[in-house]
C-alpha positions in Angstrom: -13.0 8.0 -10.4 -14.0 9.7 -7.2 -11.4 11.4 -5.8 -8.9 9.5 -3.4 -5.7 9.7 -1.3 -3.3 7.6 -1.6 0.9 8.0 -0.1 2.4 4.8 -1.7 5.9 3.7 0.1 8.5 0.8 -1.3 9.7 0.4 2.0 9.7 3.4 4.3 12.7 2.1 5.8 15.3 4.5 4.0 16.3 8.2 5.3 15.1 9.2 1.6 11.6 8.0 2.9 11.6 11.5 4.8 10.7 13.1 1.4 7.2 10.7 1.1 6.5 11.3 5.2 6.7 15.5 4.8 3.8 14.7 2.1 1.8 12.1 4.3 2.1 15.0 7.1 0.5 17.5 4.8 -2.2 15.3 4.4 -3.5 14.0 8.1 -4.7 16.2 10.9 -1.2 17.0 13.1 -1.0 14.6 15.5 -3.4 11.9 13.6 -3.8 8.3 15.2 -3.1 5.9 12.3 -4.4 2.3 12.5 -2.2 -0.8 11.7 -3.5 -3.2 9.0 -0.6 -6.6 8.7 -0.5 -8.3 5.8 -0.7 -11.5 8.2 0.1 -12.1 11.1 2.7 -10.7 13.6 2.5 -12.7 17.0 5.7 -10.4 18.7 4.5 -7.5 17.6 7.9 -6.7 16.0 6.1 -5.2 12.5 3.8 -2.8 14.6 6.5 -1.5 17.4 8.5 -0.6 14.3 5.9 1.0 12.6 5.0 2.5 15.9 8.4 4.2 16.3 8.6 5.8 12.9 5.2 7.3 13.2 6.1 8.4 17.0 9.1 10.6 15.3 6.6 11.5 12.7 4.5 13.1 15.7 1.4 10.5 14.5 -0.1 7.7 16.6 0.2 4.1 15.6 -2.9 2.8 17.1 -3.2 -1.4 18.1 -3.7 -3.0 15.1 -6.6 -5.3 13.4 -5.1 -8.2 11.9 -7.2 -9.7 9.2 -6.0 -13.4 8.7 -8.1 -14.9 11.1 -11.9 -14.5 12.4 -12.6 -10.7 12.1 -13.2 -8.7 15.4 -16.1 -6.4 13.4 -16.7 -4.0 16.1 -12.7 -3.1 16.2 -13.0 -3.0 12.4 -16.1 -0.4 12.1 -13.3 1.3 15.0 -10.8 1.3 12.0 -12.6 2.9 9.6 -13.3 6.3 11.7 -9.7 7.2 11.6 -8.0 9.5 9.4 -5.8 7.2 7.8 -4.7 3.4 7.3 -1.2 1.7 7.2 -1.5 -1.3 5.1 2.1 -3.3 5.9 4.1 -5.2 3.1 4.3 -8.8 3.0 2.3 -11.3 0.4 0.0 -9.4 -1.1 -1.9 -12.2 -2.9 -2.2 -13.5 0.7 -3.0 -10.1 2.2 -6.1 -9.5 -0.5 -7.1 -13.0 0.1 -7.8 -12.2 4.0 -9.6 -8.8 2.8 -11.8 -10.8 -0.1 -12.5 -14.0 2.7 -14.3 -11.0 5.3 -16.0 -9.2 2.1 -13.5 -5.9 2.9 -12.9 -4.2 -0.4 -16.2 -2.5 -0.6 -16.0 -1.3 2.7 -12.1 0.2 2.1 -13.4 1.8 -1.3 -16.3 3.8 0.4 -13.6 4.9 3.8 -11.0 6.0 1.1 -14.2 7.7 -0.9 -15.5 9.3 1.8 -11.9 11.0 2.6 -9.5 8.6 4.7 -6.1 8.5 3.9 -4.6 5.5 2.5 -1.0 4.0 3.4 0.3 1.3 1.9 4.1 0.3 2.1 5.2 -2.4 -0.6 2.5 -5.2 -0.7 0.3 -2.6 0.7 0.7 0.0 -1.7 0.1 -2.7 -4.2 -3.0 -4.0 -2.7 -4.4 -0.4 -4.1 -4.3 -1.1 -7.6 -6.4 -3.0 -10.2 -4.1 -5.4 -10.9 -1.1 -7.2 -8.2 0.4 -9.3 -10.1 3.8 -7.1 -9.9 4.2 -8.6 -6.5 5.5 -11.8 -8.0 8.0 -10.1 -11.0 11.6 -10.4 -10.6 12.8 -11.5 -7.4 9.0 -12.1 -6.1 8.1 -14.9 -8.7 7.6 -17.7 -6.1 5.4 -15.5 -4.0 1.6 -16.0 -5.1 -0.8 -18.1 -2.5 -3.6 -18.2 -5.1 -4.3 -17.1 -8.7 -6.7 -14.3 -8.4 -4.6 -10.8 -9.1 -8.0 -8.3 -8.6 -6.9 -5.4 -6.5 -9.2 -3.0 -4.5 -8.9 -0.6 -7.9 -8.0 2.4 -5.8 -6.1 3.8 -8.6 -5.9 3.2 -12.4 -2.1 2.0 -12.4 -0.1 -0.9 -11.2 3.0 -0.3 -8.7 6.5 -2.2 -8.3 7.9 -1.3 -4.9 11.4 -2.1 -4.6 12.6 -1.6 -8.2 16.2 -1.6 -8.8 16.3 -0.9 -12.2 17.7 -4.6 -13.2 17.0 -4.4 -17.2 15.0 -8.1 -16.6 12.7 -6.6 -14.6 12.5 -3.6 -16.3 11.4 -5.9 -19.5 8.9 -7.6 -17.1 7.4 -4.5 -16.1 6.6 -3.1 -19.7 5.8 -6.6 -20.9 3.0 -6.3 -17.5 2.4 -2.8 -18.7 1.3 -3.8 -22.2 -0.4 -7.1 -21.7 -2.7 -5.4 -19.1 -2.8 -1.8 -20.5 -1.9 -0.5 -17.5 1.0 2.0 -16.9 3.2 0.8 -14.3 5.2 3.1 -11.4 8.3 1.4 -10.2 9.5 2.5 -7.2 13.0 2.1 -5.4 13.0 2.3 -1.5 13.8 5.9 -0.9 10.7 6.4 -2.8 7.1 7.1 -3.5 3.8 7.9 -5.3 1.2 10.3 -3.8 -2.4 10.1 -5.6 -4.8 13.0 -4.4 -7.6 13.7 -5.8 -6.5 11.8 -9.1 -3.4 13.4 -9.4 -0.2 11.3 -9.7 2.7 12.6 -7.9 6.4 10.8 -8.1 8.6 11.4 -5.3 12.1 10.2 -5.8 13.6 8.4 -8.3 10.2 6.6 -9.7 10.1 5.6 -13.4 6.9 5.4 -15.4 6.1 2.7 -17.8 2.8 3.3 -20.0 1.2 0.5 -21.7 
């Protein structure tokens, strides 16, 4: 797998979250300009000015973001992929891969995150990274699928619960997931996080592992 950077959020909404940002500031020039990627659509704006206001006290830029779900503005996309790193937002991820798959995306994500840029991805988003998303409809998410295709851009070689609260249903869930697609699973509470660089796993928090 070529090497890749990944920082891999449940929620970065908790003050634990401060442990995952000191790593995504170790990774991005100081002062970076991140772009905003929504899962769909956010007509207010309320998503990005919140997003915008944790990366201001991060001393990063939130840049205007590119929405997807709609008729792609290509020239502010080719934009996007010249920065140094991409915040994919939570939401529904089936519907959030559907947008990416509709404007023939992955490939071009794949060769940015190749070629060095640093991926974000907080709940759906850090999902959206992996082989397989079907987590995003386990426990408490099992009404949430808008089609039936669960392909992931394949970023890494594991599949990731955000939001894990160590219930022991879904903790049956996830190693039943873990077995029938012989993939190990990292869930993650909010507070927490999983750094990939360079194909190197790194749990930050209280993340449990669940091998195949």
């Amino acid at each position: 797998m070529t090497p890749h950077t990944l920082v891999l959020y449940s929620a970065q909404e908790t003050p634990e979250d401060a442990r995952v940002d000191q790593v995504l500031l170790s990774l991005v020039p100081p002062g970076a300009r991140v772009k905003f990627v929504p899962s769909s659509g956010d007509p207010d704006r309320s998503w990005f000015r919140a997003k915008q206001a944790y990366y201001a006290r991060l001393g990063l830029t939130l840049d205007p973001y590119t929405r997807i779900d709609r008729a792609l503005d290509r020239a502010a996309w080719r934009a996007l992929l010249s920065c140094d790193a991409i915040h994919f937002s939570g939401g529904n991820t089936y519907y959030f891969v559907a947008w990416l798959r509709r404007h023939s995306l992955q490939n071009d994500l794949r060769a940015w995150v190749a070629n060095g840029g640093v991926y974000v991805g907080i709940s759906a988003g850090a999902i959206l990274s992996t082989p397989h998303i079907g987590t995003t409809h386990l426990g408490a998410y099992a009404d949430n699928p808008v089609n039936d295709d669960p392909t992931g851009l394949n970023l890494v070689n594991f599949a990731f619960q955000p939001h894990f609260d160590g219930t022991p249903g879904l903790l049956h869930e996830l190693s039943r997931f873990a077995a029938q697609h012989a993939l190990p699973v990292y869930a993650c509470p909010d507070g927490s996080g999983v750094v990939v660089q360079n194909q190197e796993v790194t749990c930050i928090g209280e993340v449990i592992r669940l091998d195949p």
